[in-house]
C-alpha positions in Angstrom: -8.7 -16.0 27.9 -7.7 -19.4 26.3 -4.0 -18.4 26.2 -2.9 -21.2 28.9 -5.0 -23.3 27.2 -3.9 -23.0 24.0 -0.1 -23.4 25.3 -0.8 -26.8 27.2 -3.1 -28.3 24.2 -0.2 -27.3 22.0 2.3 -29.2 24.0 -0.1 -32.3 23.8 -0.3 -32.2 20.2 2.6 -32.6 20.0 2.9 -35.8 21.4 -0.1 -37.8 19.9 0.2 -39.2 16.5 0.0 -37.5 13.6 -0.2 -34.0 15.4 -4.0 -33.9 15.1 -5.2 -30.3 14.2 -5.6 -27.4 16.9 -9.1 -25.6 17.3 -9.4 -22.6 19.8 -13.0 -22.4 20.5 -13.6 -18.9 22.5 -16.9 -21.5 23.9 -14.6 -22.6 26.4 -13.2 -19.3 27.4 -13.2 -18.6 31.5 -15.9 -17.1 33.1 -16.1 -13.3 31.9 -15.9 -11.7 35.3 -16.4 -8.2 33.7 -15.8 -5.6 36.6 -13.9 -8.6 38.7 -11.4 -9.0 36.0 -8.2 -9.0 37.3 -8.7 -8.0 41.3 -7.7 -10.8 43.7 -10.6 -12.3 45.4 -9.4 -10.7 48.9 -9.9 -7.2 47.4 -13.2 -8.2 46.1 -14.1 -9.7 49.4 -13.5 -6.5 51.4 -14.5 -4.0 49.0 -17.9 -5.9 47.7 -18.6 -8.2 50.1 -22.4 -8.5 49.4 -21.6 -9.2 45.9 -19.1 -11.9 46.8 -21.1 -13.6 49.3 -23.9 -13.9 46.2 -21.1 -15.5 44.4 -20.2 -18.0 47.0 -23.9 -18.7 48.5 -26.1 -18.4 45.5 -23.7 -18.9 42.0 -26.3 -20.1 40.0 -28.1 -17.1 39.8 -24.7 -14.9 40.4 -23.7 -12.4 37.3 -20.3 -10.7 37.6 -20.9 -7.1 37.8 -20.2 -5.9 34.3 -19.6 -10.0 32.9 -21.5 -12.9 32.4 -23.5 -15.4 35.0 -22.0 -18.9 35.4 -25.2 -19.9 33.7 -24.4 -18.1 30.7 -20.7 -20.0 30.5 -21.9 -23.1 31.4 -24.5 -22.6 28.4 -21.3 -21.8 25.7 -19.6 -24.7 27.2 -22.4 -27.2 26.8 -22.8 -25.9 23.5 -19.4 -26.6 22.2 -18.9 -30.2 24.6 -22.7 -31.3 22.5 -20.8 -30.0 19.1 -17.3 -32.1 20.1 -19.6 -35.2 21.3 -21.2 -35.3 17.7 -17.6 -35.4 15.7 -16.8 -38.7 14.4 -13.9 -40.1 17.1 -12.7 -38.6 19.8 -11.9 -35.1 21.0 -9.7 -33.3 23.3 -11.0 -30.4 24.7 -8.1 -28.1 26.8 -10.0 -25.7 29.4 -9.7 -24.1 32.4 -11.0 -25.0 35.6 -14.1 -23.0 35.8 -15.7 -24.5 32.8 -14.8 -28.2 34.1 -16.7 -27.5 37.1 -19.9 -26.1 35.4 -19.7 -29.3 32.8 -19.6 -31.6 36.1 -22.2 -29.3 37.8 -24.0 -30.4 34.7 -23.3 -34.1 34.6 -24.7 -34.1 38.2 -27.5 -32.3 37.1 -27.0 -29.3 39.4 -26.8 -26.5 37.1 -24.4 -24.1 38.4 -25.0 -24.5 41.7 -22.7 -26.7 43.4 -20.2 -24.8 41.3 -17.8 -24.2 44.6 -18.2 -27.5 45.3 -16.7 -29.3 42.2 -13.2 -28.1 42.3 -10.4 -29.1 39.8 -6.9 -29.3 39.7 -4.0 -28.1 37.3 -3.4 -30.3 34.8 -6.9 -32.7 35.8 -8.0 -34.9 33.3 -11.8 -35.3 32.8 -12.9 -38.0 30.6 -16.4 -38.1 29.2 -17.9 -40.7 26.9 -21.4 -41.1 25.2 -21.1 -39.3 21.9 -24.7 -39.0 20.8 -26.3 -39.8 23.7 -24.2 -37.0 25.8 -24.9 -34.7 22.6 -28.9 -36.0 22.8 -28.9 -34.8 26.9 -27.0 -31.3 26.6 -29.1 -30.6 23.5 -32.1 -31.0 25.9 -30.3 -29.2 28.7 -30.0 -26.2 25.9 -33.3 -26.5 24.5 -34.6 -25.9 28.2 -32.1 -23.4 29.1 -33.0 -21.2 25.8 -36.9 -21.6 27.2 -36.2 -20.0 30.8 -34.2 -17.2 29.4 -36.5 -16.7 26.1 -33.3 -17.3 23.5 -29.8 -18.6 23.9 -28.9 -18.2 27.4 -25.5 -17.6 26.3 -26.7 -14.8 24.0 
């Protein structure tokens, strides 16, 4: 899942000083879309269009049939943006576009609700600031998350 990724973090690497080390965390893997893996949206549209309208209408309670909800990766993502905030200098994290939109959803403190409605584009940069404070807030975010679903909602 992190194979694009991993190539376009490599080629930045390479041109910041003193090539800093490479972490793949599997946190900010895509969205596991389990059963959806792999069909183009217009197949799922026709074939399961119930299912797909849950998606677009309702995506923060939406789980891909035989994956994970959107509330489940935005849970591993927070988790490893709050570990990244608490380093000591400054991180660069190389995603995919799904998990920018749940870490804006969550900076506009939506959940993943206005998921459709944050898009992102190839080769976007996000910048995010606030070290412990933005650690402090998704730690909260977590805490209350982990309440709702009775454990780690990315568990």
């Amino acid at each position: 899942h992190l194979r694009r990724a991993r190539e376009t973090a490599t080629l930045i690497r390479e041109l910041l000083p003193g090539e800093p080390p490479l972490v793949v965390d599997p946190r900010l893997a895509e969205t596991n879309r389990g059963d959806w893996e792999g069909r183009l949206f217009a197949e799922i549209m026709a074939e399961e269009p119930e299912a797909w309208r849950a998606y677009r209408e309702r995506p923060a309670g939406f789980r891909f049939p035989g994956g994970e909800s959107l509330a489940e990766q935005q849970y591993r993502v927070l988790a490893c943006l709050r570990d990244c905030a608490r380093l000591e200098g400054a991180s660069l994290l190389v995603t995919h576009g799904g998990c920018i939109r749940l870490v804006r959803c969550f900076l506009a403190g939506a959940g993943p609700a206005l998921f459709h409605e944050s898009g992102t584009r190839n080769g976007e940069v996000e910048e995010l600031g606030g070290g412990e404070e933005l650690a402090a807030r998704i730690e909260r975010f977590l805490a209350a998350a982990a309440l709702v679903t009775g454990g780690e909602a990315g568990a």
